[in-house]
N, C-alpha and C positions, 0 to 999 in steps of 0.2 A: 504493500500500500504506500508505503514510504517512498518506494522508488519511481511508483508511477504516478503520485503526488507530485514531486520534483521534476517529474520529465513534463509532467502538464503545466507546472509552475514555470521550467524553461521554454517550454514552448511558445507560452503565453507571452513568456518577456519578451520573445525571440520574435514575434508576430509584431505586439508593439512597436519595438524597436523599430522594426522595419517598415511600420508604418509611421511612423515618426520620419526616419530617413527619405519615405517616399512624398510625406509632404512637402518636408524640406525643399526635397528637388521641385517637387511639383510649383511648390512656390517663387522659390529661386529662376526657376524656368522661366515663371509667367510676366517673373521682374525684367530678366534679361532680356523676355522676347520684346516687352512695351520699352526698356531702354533702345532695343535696336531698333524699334519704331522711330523711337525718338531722334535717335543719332541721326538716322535719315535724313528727316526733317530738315535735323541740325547743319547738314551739310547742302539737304537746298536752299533753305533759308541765306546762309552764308556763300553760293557759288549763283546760285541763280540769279542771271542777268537779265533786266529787260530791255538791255542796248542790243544784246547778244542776239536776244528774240526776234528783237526787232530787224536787226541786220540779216538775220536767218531767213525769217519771212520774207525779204525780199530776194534773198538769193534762190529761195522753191520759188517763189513768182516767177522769177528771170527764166526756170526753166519749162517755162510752160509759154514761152515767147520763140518767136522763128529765128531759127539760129542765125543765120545771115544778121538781126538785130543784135545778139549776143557776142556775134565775131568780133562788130564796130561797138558795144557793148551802149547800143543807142537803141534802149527800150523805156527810155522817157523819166519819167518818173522812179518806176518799178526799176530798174538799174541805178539812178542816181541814189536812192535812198538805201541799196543795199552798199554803192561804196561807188563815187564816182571815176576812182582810180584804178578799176578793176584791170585785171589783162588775160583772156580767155585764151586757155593753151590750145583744149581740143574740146571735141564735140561729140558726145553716144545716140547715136540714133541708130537704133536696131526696126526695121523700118517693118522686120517679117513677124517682132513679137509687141512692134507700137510702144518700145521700152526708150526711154529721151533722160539723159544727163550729161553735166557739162564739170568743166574743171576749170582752174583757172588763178591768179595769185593775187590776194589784195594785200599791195606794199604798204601798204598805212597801216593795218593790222598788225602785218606780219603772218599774215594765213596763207595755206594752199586750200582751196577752197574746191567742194565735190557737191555740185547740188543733184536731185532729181524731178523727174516731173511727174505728178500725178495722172491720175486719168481725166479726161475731158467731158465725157458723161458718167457723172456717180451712178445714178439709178439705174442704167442699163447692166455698169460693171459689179452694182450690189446682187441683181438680178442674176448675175452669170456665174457669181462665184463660189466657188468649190470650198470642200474643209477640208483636203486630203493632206494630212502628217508626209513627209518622209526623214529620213535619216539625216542629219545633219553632218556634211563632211567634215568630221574632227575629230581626228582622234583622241584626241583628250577630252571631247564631249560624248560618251560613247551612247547614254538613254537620253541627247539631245535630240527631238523632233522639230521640224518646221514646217511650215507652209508649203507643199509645192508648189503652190501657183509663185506666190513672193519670189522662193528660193530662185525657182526657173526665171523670174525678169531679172533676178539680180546676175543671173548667172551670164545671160544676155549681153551684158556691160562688163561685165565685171576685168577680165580677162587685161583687156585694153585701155580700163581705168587705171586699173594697176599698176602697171608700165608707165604712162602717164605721171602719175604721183608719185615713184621713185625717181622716175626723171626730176621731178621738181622738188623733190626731197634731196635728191642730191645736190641742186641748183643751189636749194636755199635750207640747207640744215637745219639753220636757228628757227625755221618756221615752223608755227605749231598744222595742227590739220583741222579743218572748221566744215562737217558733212550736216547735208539738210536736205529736206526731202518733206513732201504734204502729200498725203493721203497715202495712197501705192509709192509714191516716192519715200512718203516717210520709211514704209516698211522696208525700200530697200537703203536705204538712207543709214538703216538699224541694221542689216544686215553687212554692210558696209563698212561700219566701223568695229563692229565687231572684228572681219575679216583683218582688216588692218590692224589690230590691235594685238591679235592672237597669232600671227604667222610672221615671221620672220622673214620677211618678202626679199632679201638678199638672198635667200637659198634657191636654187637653181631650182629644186623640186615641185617648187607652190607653184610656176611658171612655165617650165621647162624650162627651156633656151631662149625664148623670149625675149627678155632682157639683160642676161648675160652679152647675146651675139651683138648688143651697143655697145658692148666695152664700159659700160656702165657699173664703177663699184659704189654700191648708196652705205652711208650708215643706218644700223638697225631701223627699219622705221616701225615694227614695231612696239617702240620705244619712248617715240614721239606722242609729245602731249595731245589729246585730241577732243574736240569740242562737239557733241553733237545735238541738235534740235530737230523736233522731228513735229509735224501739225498735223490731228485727223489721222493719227496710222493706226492704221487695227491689228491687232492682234499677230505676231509672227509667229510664236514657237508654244510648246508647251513649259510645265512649270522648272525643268530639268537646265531646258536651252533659257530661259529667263534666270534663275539661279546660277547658272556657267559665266554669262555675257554679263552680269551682273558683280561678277566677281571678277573678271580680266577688266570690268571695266571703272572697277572701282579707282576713286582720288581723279577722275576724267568728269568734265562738264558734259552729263547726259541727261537732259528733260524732252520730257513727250508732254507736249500743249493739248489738253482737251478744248472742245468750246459749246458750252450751253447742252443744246441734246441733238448733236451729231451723233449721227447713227455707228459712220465705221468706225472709231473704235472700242465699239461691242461686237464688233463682228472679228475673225468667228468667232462662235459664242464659247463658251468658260464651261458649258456642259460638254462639247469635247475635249476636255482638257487643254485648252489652248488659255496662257495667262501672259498678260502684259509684262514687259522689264519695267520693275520701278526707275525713273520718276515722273510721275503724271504732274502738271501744273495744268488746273482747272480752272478756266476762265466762265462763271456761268452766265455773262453776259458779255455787250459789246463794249464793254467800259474797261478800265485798267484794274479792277478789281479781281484777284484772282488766290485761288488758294495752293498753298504747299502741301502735298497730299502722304498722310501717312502708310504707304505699298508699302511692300517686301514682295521677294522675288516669285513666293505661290500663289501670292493671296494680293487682292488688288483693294482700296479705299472703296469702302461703301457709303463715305459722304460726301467725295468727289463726284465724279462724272457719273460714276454707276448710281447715284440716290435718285437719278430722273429716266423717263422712261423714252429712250434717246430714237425721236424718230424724225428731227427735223430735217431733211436732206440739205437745204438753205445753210443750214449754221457749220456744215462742213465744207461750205465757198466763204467764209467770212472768218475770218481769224483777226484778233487785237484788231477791229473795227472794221477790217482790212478787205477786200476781193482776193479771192487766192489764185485770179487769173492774172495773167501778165497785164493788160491794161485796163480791164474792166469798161468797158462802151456802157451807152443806157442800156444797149440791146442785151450786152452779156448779163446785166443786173436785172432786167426784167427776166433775164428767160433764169439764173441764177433761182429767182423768188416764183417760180413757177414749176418748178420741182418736188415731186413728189415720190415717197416712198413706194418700192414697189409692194403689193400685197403681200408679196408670201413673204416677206422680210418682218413683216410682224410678228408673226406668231415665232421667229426664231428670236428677233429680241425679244418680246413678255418672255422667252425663256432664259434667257441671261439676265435679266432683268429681278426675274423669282427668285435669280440664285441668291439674290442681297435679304437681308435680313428685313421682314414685313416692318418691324418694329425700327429701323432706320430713319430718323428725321430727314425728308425733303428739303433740300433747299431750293 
């Protein structure tokens, strides 16, 4: 009796104990995980620029203008306010997948600058697109998935950007790298910098021969500090490839601009596992008011951009008050504000939309 007294006394204690230790953790967990929220925060609050933004969104506009205006870099406005000192290297125009980016250096920054171009009809291209995962080429990301539609435009440019930007990394070393991209641009805009960031682009391999056969030796460029903004991009990868990109890309200027209830960046939706890279900067109107959003890399803010029920097609042509077309006519702004969501895109946002907590204050 005595002995099985004692074993059930140890047991007892042993059970305690370790529920004790499993609060601990659990609590210490739940400390660490709201400090890493916070820390987030603490670093857009502290890096996020609205010069930066600002100069961003005019460099996506530029590329949604006819290149011939972009050679002479004489697209008016939309050119002058991204940097009127610009000087445009080269040109992507993949003409068989409709995929448009341009490159090019602003000496008064000190940038090499990569922008992209969105799609020209949202509604027709919300209508057509697909949700299909594939493999993300990296080896070091091995349960990374992406977009294939995304991965394939980026794939489209990619090759010949590259080249391009070691060229001008070699040119001008001390330059940082400054990538932008709205809507579909944004997404490859994100896959972009990522690339650049993760691959040691001096290696003959990422390229073949390439850029070796210039006699071309660059310093590391993925090395180089790089700045990324990105307007309206929906969703690239799932939570794997968001948590990978998110940690190469860490101590780098990377915000994703939501606006009001722009539809694509709910698409694709968060019920196929597909999650944003933190950092969202939600803008819910046309004014300079805007929030610093508490993400992390699985899990995206449900008082940002996801607390409304995102079906404006309009507020994904309008950014920081702005048209997100290169010159904006009355004709482009009436037909802008006459856009409408396609139907079956409803029912798949109310399902991204369900994933937020009922109980979530609207703003």
């Amino acid at each position: 009796m005595t002995h099985v007294s004692s074993c059930k006394l140890v047991c007892f204690n042993t059970v305690v104990a370790g529920l004790i230790v499993f609060l601990t953790l659990y609590t210490v967990s739940a400390h660490l995980t709201e400090d890493s929220k916070l820390a987030i925060v603490g670093v857009n609050r502290a890096r996020y620029n609205t010069t930066d933004a600002w100069k961003a969104l005019y460099f996506s506009k530029a590329a949604y203008c006819e290149a011939e205006k972009l050679t002479h870099w004489s697209c008016g406005d939309t050119c002058t306010n991204a940097t009127p000192e610009f000087r445009l290297f080269n040109v992507y125009d993949n003409t068989s997948t409709g995929n448009f980016g341009y490159s090019g250096v602003d000496h008064v920054a000190k940038r090499i600058v990569v922008a992209f171009r969105g799609t020209y009809n949202t509604a027709n291209w919300l209508q057509n697109l697909d949700f299909i995962f594939m493999t993300y080429p990296h080896p070091d990301c091995g349960k990374c998935k992406v977009h294939r539609g995304f991965y394939t435009a980026y794939a489209s440019l990619r090759t010949q950007m590259i080249q391009d930007v070691l060229l001008l990394h070699a040119r001008y070393p001390l330059y940082t790298l400054f990538v932008t991209g709205h809507s579909l641009g944004g997404a490859i805009a994100m896959l972009a910098a990522v690339d650049l960031t993760t691959w040691d682009m001096s290696e003959a391999e990422v390229l073949g021969k390439g850029v070796l056969s210039r006699g071309v030796v660059s310093p590391p460029l993925h090395l180089t500090p790089i700045t990324l903004y990105t307007f309206g991009e929906p969703r690239v990868g799932n939570g794997h490839f968001s948590n990978w990109s998110l940690s190469v890309l860490t101590g780098r200027q990377t915000f994703r601009l939501t606006h009001a209830k722009d539809p694509v960046p709910h698409v694709p939706p968060r019920t196929l596992s597909y999650v944003h890279m933190p950092r969202e900067v939600w803008y819910p109107k046309d004014d300079k008011k805007h929030y610093l959003c508490r993400d992390n890399a699985f899990s995206e803010d449900p008082y940002c951009s996801n607390s409304v029920f995102a079906t404006q097609v309009p507020d994904h042509l309008m950014y920081l008050g702005v048209c997100t077309r290169c010159e904006c006519t009355a004709a482009e702004m009436e037909e802008i504000y006459s856009y409408e969501l396609p139907p079956e895109m409803y029912n798949i946002l109310a399902l991204d939309d369900a994933m937020d907590n009922p109980n979530v204050t609207r703003r």
